[in-house]
N, C-alpha and C positions, 0 to 999 in steps of 0.2 A: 640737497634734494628735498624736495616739499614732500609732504605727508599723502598729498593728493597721488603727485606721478608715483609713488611707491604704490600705494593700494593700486593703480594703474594695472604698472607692471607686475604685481602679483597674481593678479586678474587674469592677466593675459596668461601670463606663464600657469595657472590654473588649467585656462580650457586649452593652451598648447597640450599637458597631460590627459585631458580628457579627450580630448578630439580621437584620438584612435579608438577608445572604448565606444564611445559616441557613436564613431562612425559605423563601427560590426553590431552595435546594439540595433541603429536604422538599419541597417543592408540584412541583417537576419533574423532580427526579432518583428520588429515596427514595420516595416516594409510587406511580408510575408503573411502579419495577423491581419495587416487592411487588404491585402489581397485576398485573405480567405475571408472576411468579410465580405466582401464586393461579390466573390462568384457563391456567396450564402445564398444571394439574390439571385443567383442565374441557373440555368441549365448550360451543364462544360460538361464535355467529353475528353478533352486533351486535343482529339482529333480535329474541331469546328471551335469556330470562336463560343465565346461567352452567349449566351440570350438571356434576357434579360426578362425572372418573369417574377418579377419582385417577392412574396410570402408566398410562394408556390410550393418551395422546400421547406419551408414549419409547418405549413396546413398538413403538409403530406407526412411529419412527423407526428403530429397531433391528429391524424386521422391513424398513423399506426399505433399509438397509444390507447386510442380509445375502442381500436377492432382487437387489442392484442395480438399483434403483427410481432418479426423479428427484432424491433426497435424495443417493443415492451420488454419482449425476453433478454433482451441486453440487457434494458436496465433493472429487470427484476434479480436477473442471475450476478450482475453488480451487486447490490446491495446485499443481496445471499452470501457473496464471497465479505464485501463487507462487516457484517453481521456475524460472519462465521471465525474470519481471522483479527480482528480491533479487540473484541474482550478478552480472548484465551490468549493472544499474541501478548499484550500486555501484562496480565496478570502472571503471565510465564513469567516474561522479563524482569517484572519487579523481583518475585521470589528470587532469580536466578543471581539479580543484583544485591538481593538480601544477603543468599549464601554468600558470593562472592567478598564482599562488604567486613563479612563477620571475621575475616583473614583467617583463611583457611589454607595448608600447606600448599603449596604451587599452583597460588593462586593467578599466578602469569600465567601460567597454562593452560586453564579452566578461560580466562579473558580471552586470549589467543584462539583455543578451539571453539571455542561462541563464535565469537564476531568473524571466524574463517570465511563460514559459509557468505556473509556481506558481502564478502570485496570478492568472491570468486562469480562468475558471469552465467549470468542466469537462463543462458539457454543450457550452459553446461550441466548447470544444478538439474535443471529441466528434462536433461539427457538421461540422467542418471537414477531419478525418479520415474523415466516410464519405464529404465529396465526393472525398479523395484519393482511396480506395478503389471509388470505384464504378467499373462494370462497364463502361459506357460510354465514361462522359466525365471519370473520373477521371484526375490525371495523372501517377495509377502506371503505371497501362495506357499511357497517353502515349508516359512514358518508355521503357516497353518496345517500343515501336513504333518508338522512335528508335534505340533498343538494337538491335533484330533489322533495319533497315535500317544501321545502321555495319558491323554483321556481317557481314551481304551484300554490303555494298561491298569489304570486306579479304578475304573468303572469295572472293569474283566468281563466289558464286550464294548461293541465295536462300537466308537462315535466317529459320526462321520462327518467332517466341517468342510464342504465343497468349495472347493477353489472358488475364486470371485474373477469379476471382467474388470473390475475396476474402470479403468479409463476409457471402457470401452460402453458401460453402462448408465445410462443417464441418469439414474438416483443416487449412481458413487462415483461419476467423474469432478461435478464441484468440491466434495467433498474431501477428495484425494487430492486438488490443486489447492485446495483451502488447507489440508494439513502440511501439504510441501510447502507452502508459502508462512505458514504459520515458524516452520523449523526455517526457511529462509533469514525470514527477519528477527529471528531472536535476539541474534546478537547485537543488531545496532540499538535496540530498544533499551537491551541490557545497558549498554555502557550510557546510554542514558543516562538511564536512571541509578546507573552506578556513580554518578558526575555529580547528580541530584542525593545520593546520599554522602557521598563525601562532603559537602557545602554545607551540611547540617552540622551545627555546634556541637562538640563533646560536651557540655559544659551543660546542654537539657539536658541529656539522659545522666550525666552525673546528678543533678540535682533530681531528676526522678526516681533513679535509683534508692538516694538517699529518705526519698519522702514514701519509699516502700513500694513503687511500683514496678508490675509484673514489666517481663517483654514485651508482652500483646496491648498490655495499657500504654506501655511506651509508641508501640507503632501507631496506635489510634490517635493518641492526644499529642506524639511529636511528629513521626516522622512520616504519617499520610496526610496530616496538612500541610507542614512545608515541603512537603511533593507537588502539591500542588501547581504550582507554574512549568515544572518537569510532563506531570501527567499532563497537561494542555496541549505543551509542545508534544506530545508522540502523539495524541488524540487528533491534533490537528493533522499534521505529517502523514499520521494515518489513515484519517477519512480521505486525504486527497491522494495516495498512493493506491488507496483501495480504490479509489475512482477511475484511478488510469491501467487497471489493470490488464496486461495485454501479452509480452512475451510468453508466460510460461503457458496461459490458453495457446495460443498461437505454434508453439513446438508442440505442447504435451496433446492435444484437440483438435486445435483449429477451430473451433467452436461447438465441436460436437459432442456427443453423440445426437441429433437432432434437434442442433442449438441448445443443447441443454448447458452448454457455456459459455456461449457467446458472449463477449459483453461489448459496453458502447465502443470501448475503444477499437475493439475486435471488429465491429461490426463499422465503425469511420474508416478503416483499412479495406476491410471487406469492399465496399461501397467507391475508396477509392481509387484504389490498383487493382482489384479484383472485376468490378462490375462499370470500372473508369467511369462511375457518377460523383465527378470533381464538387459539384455544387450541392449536392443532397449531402455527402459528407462534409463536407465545410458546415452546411446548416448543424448536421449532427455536433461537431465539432465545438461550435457556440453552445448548445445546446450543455452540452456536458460543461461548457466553462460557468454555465448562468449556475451548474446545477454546484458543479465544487463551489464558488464564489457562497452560494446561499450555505450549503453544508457547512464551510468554514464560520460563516459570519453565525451560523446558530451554535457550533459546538463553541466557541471561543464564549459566546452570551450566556451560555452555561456553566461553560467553565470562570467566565467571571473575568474573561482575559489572563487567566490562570495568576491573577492577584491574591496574594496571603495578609488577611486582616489580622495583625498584634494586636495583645490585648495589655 
């Protein structure tokens, strides 16, 4: 058999294994994003065909940006949640990978109860957070009823720390999905960057050790620069998670309390099952890819593509 008909037959028998992947990647990836391309341009109801009215639905996004319409407040309360859960989420994680890291007694268990909350489903976690939060019988309120009676007992009069509305209040409802979301992702961050410190050589911090340096000199000069390409990957992962943020608005909300949580994605749903404007959502939709695609390409130019220069 010639050299030629084998590379042939290898070929063939290549895209024989690819053709099924192929095929579900065009029928529900590729297929579905030019479709929502196509009615970007249009006015759709679901009910009436397509019309066709080409930049009708950006202008109309770009005129709600610039009146401060429900489009801005998605994507201001985006970047709020953003803002609020990427530095404290992280910084958690690392520490939490630190402990972990330094082999501490049942430390499978500590790994285990972290990353729980991950893989458990995030309407549930959602569920479970507004009975914290509720107004009533919640036992945040709880807590603070125990709280402002210890107060009063050590003060010897009475402090009085009033229950909160929590999800019910627009200056603490981001703030309360930004702290359940913060405890949400702990754990995948964690084993991250617990991945990221095992990959580090024993063999720096022996030689640093030796040359007299502290713990905190070790973490500066070894182990937060070759973190580096670690801290990238969550950096990135995270800007575009934080961009699609949508379930737990969506159970805990629904966008309110007077849009005060709405975000893009909330607000693409809203628009497209909600108000069935197929095509102003699809715009939105793009909108938000133009907006992650930029975000990615600047945190990654920052981060340097998360490369460690040796010296």
């Amino acid at each position: 058999m010639s050299t030629t008909s084998a590379a042939k037959r290898e070929a063939r028998t290549a895209w024989l294994f690819l053709t099924p992947g192929l095929a579900l990647f065009f029928l529900f990836v590729l297929i579905p994003v030019l479709a929502a391309l196509y009615l970007s341009f249009c006015r759709y109801d679901i009910i009436h065909s397509p019309v066709w009215i080409g930049l009708g639905n950006y202008a109309r996004i770009a005129r709600d940006l610039s009146g401060h319409g429900v489009f801005y407040l998605s994507l201001r309360n985006t970047a709020q949640y953003a803002v609020g859960t990427i530095p404290v989420g992280m910084a958690l994680a690392l520490g939490l990978a630190l402990l972990v890291n330094a082999g501490l007694r049942g430390v499978s268990l500590y790994r285990t109860s972290y990353y729980l909350p991950v893989v458990t489903s995030l309407v549930a976690v959602s569920m479970v957070w507004m009975w914290l939060y509720d107004p009533t019988y919640g036992l945040l309120n709880y807590g603070l009823e125990l709280l402002s009676r210890g107060l009063s007992f050590v003060a010897h009069r009475k402090v009085e720390i009033p229950p909160q509305t929590w999800l019910a209040d627009p200056g603490q409802a981001m703030p309360a999905i930004i702290a359940m979301s913060i405890w949400r992702g702990l754990g995948y961050n964690m084993v991250i960057y617990l991945a990221g410190l095992q990959g580090i050589p024993d063999h720096l911090y022996e030689a640093a050790t030796i040359d007299g340096a502290s713990r905190w000199q070790q973490f500066w000069a070894i182990t937060w620069p070759l973190l580096k390409p670690t801290t990238a990957f969550i950096l990135v992962i995270s800007v575009i998670g934080a961009s699609q943020v949508f379930a737990q608005v969506y159970v805990m909300t629904n966008g309110g309390p007077n849009n005060a949580t709405t975000t893009i994605v909330h607000q693409i749903f809203q628009n497209a099952f909600s108000f069935l404007k197929m095509g102003y959502a699809s715009a939105m939709a793009f909108v938000l890819f133009a907006l992650i695609f930029l975000l990615s390409l600047i945190t990654l130019r920052l981060t340097r593509g998360g490369q460690v220069e040796y010296v």
